[in-house]
C-alpha positions as CSV (number, residue, x, y, z in Angstrom):
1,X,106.2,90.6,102.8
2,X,105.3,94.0,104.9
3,X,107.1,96.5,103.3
4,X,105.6,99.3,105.9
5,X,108.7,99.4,107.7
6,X,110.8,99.9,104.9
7,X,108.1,102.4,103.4
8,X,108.4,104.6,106.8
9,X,112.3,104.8,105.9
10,X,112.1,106.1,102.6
11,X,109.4,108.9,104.0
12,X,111.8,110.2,106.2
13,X,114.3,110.4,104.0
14,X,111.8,112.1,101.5
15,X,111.2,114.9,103.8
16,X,115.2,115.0,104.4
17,X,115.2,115.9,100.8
18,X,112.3,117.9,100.6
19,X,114.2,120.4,103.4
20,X,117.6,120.1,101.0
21,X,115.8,121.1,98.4
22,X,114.6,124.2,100.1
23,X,118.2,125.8,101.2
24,X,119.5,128.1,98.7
25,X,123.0,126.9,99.5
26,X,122.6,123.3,98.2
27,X,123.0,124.7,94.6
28,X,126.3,126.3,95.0
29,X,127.9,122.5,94.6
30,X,126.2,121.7,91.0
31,X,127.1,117.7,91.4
32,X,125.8,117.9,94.8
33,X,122.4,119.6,93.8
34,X,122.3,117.2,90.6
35,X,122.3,114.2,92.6
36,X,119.7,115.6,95.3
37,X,117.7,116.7,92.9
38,X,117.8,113.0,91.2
39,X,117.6,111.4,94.2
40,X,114.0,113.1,94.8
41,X,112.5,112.3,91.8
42,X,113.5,109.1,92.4
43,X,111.9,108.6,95.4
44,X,109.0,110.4,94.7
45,X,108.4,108.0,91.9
46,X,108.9,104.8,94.2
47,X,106.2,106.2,97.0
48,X,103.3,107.0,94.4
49,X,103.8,102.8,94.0
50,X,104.1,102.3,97.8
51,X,101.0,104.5,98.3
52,X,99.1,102.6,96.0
53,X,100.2,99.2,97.4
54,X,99.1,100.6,100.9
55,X,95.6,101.6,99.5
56,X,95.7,98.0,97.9
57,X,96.2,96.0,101.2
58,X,93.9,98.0,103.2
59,X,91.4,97.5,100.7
60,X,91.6,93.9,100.6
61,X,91.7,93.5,104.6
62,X,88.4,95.3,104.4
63,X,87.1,93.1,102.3
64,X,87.9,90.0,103.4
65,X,86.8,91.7,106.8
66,X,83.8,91.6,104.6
67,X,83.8,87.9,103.9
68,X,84.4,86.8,107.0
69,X,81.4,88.2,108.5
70,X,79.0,88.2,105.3
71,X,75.7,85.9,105.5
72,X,74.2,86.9,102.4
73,X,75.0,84.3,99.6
74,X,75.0,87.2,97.0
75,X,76.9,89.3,99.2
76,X,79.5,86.8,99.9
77,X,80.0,85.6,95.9
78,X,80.8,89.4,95.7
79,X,82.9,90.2,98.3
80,X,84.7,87.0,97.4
81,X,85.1,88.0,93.8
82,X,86.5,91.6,95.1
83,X,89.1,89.9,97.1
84,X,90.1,88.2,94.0
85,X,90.3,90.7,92.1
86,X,92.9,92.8,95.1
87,X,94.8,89.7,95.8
88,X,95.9,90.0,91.9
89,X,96.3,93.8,92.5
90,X,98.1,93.2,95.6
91,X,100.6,90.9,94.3
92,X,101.4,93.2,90.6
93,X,102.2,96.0,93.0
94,X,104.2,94.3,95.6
95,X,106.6,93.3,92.9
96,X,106.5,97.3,92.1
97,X,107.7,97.9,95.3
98,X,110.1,95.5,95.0
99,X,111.4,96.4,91.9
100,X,111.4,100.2,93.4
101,X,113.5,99.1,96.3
102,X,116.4,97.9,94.4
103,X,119.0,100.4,94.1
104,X,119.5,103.0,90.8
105,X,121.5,102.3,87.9
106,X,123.2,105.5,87.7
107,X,123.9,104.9,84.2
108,X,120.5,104.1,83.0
109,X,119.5,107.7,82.0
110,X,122.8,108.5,80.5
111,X,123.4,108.9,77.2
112,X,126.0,105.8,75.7
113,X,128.8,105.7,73.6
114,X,129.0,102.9,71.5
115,X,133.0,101.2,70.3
116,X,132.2,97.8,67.6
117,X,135.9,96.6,66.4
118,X,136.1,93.8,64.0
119,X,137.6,90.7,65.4
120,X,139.0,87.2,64.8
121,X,137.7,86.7,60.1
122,X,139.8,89.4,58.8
123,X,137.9,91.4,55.8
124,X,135.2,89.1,56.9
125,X,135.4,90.7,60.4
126,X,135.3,94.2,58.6
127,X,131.8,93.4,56.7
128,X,129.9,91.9,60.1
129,X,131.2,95.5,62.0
130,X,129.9,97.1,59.5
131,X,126.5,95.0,59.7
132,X,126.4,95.5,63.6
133,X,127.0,99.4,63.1
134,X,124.0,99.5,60.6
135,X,122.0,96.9,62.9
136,X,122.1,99.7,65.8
137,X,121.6,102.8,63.8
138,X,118.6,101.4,62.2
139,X,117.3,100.8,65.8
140,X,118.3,104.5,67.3
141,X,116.3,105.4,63.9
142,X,113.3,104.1,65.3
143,X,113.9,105.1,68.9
144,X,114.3,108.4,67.7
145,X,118.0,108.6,69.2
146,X,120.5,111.4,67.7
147,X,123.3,109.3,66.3
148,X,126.6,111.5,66.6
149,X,130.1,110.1,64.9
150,X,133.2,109.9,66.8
151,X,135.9,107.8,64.5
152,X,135.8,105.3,61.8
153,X,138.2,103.5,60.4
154,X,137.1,101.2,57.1
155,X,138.4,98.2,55.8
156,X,139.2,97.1,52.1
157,X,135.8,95.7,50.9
158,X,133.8,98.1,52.4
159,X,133.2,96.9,56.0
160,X,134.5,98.4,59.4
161,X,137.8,97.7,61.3
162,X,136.6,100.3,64.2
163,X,133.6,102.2,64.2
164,X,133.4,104.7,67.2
165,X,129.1,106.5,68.0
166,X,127.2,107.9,70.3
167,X,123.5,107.6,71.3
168,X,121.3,110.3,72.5
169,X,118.0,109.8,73.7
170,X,115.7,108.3,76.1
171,X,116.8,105.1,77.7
172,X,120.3,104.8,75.4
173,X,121.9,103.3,77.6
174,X,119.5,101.4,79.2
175,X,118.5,99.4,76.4
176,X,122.1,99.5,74.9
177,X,123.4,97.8,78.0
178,X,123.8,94.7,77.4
179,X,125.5,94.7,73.9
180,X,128.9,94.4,75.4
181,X,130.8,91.1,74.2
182,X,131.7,89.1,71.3
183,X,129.1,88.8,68.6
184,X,129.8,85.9,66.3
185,X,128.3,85.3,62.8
186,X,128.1,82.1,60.8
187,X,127.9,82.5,56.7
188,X,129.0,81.8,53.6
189,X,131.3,85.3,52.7
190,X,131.0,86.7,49.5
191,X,134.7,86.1,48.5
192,X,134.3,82.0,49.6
193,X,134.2,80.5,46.2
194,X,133.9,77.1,47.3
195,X,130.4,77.9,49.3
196,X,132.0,76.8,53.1
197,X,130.7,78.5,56.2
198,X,133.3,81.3,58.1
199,X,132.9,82.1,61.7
200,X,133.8,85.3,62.4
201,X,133.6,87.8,65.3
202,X,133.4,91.8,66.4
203,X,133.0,92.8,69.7
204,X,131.3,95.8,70.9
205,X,131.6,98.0,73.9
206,X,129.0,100.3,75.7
207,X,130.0,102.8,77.8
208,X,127.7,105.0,79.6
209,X,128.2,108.8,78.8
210,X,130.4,110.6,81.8
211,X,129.5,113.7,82.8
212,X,132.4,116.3,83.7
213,X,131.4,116.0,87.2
214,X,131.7,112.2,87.1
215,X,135.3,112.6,86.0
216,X,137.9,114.6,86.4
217,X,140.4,114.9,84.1
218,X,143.4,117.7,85.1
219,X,145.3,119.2,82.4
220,X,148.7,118.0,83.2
221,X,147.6,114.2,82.5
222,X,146.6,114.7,78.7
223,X,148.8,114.7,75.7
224,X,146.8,116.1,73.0
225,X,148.5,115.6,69.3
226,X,146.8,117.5,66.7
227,X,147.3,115.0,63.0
228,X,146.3,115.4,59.4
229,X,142.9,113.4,59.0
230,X,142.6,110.3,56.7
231,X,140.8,107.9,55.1
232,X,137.5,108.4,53.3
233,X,135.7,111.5,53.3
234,X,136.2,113.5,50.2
235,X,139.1,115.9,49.9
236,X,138.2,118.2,52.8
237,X,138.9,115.5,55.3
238,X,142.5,114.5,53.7
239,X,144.2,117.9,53.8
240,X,142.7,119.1,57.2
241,X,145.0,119.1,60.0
242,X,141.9,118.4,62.1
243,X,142.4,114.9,63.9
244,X,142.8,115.2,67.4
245,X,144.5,112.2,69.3
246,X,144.4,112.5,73.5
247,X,146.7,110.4,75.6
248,X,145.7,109.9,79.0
249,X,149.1,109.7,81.0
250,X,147.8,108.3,83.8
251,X,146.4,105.2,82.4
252,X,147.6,105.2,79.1
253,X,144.5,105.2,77.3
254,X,144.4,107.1,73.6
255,X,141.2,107.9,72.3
256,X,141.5,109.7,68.7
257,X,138.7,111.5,66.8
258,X,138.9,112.8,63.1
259,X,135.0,112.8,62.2
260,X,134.1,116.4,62.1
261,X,136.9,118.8,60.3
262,X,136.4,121.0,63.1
263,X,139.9,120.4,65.4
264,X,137.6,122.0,68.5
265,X,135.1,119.7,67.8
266,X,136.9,116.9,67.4
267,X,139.0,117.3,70.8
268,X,135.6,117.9,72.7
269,X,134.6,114.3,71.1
270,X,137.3,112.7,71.9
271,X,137.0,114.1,75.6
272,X,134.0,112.4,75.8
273,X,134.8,109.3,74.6
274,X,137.5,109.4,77.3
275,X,135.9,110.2,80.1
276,X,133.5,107.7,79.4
277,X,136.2,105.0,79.0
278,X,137.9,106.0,82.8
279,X,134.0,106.3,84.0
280,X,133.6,102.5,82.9
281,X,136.8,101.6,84.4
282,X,136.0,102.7,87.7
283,X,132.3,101.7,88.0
284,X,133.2,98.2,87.1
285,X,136.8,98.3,89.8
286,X,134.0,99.5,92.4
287,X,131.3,96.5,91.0
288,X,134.5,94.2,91.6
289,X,134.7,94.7,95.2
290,X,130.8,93.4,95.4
291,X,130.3,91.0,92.1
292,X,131.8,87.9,94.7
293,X,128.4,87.0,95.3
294,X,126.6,86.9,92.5
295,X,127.6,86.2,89.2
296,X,124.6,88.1,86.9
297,X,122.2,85.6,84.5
298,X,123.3,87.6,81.7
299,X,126.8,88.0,82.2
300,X,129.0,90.8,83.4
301,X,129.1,92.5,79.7
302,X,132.9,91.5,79.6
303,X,133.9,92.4,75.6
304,X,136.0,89.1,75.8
305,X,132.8,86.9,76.7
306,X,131.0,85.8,73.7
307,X,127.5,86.5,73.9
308,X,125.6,86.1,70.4
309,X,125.4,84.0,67.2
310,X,124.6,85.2,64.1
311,X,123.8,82.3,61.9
312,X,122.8,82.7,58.7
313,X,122.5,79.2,57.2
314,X,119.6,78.6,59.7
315,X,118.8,82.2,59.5
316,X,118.6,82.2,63.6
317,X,119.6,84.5,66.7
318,X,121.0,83.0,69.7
319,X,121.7,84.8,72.7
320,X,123.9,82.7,74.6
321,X,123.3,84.6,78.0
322,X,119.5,84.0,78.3
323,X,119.1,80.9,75.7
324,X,116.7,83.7,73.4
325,X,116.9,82.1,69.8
326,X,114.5,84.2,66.8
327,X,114.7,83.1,63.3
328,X,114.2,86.5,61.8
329,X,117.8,87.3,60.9
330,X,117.1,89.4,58.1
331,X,115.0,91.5,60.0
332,X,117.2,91.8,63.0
333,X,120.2,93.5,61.6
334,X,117.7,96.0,60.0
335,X,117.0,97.2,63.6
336,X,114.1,94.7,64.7
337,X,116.3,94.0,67.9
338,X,113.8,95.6,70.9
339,X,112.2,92.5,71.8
340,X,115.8,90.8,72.2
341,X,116.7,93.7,74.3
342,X,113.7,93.7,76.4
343,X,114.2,90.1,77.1
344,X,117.8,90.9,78.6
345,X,116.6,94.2,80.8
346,X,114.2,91.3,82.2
347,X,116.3,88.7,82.3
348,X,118.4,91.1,85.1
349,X,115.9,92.7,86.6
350,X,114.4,89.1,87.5
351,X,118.2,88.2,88.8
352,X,118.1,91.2,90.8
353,X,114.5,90.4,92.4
354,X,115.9,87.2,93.6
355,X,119.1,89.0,95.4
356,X,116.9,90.8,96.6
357,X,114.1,88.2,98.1
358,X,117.2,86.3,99.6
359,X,117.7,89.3,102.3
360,X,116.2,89.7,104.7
361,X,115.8,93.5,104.8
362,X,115.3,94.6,100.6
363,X,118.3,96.8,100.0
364,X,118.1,98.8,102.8
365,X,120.8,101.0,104.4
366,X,120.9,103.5,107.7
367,X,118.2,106.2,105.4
368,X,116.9,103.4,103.2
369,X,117.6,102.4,99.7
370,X,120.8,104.2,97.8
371,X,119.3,106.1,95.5
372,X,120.4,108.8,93.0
């Protein structure tokens, strides 16, 4: 495919940028300048690979220019072995620029919040949230992610009804992604005195991080209640009035946050978590209007869909959306999950390639790709 024409596009609309850039009134609108300023870098990242795919294909006309007219036996061996070697080169960068052209995930940089809830088992339920919730922070551990509570709510033999976190760090989200759904696990619970095999569920839910600019929220639509904390914690967390629970009149969405015995703190938390809920809801109204056409390999990270199995007896992963099985279960919920994860960032960047070879034009608008 010539990308050339397509490479023109996003040139101009570099230098449109570059001039934005330059006026001193783009950064009296903060979203505005944020999302210029994104935008660039973006595109400055995507033209360093079209350059290079440019010198590529130049190179490798020249050479087979070479080839063409050589008469020397050693001469030709070598030119032919050169165009070898740029045909290889040529065809790793094209899918670069192909990969470049798709448009941004806006959330992919963001920091994530993270909801597990225990589902259909009852106490059962509770122990395998709890599992999931030390699965993840043993893997933010070795990302180096800051893990930062918002609510927890425990259940009678130690495991998790609801467990409420967020990630910070680089590629959070990004990686986190595709964790939405019902996990299921298969085992033998420690209360079964007969030895039989439970199923039992928890889903999880990953929300990007909102920004204030994303959303936002007036006054009048919030109900904030201020409640006594409970639950474990020691004594401080029992007799503090510091639990802060926000109703969103609008939607009727309640968020509630009693982590921190700072009230403050805890309202700014569960702000957060908020925002990041009604940011969800309207990036996936807006993916509604398009998602007709294409129905994702991996699944549209719906909480009801259920997406892995857990099985202990056979000591095996399965994720259902990409037919990935391991038998290293052990080692997975201590955080061994990347190469799973890696397999599903491929698994959609692969179903995006193909949407995109099946136009015509790669993802292009009136000023190229929709970036930032």
């Amino acid at each position: 495919m010539d990308f050339r024409p397509h490479i023109a596009n996003l040139r101009r609309r570099f230098a449109d940028l570059e001039q934005d850039l330059s006026r001193p009134d783009l950064y009296s609108n903060a979203g505005r300048a944020q999302q210029i300023t994104r935008e660039h870098a973006r595109l400055k990242e995507t033209l360093t690979v079209c350059d290079a795919w440019e010198k590529t294909v130049r190179e490798l006309d020249e050479a087979r220019a070479l080839v063409k007219e050589s008469s020397d036996p050693e001469m030709l061996q070598m030119g032919q072995e050169e165009v070898a070697r740029l045909e290889k080169e040529e065809t790793e960068l094209e899918q670069k620029v192909q990969i470049a052209f798709l448009p941004p995930d806006e959330n992919e940089n963001r920091n994530t919040i993270v909801e597990i809830r225990a589902g259909t088992g009852g106490d059962e339920a509770a122990l395998f949230a709890a599992d999931l919730f030390r699965m993840y922070s043993r893997y933010a551990e070795k990302k180096g992610w800051k893990v930062e509570m918002h609510e927890m709510s425990q259940g009678e033999l130690g495991g998790l009804r609801e467990v409420i976190f967020q990630f910070s760090g680089a590629d959070a989200y990004k990686e986190m992604q595709f964790e939405s759904g019902v996990h299921r696990v298969q085992r033998v619970p420690a209360t079964e005195a007969q030895g039989r095999i439970h199923t039992s569920t928890a889903t999880v839910a990953v929300l990007p991080e909102a920004e204030e600019v994303d959303i936002q929220i007036k006054p009048d639509e919030l109900r904030i209640e201020v409640c006594r904390s409970g639950g474990p914690g020691g004594q401080g967390v029992n007799t503090t009035d510091s639990a802060v629970q926000i109703l969103h009149i609008p939607t009727g969405m309640i968020v509630r946050c009693q982590d921190g015995r700072s009230q403050l703190k805890n309202k700014e938390k569960a702000l957060a978590v908020l925002r990041s809920r009604l940011l969800q809801q309207k990036q996936e109204a807006e993916a509604a209007k398009y998602a007709q056409n294409r129905k994702s390999q991996i699944g549209g990270g719906d909480r009801t869909e259920k997406i892995r199995t857990y099985n202990f007896p056979q000591n095996r992963i399965t994720d259902h959306r990409i037919n990935f099985s391991a038998f290293d279960l052990p080692g997975f919920l201590e955080g061994n999950i990347g190469p799973l994860l890696g397999e599903l960032i491929n698994a959609d960047l692969q179903e995006k390639l193909k949407a995109l070879n099946a136009q015509s034009v790669p993802g292009m608008g009136g000023n190229g790709p929709a970036h930032g």
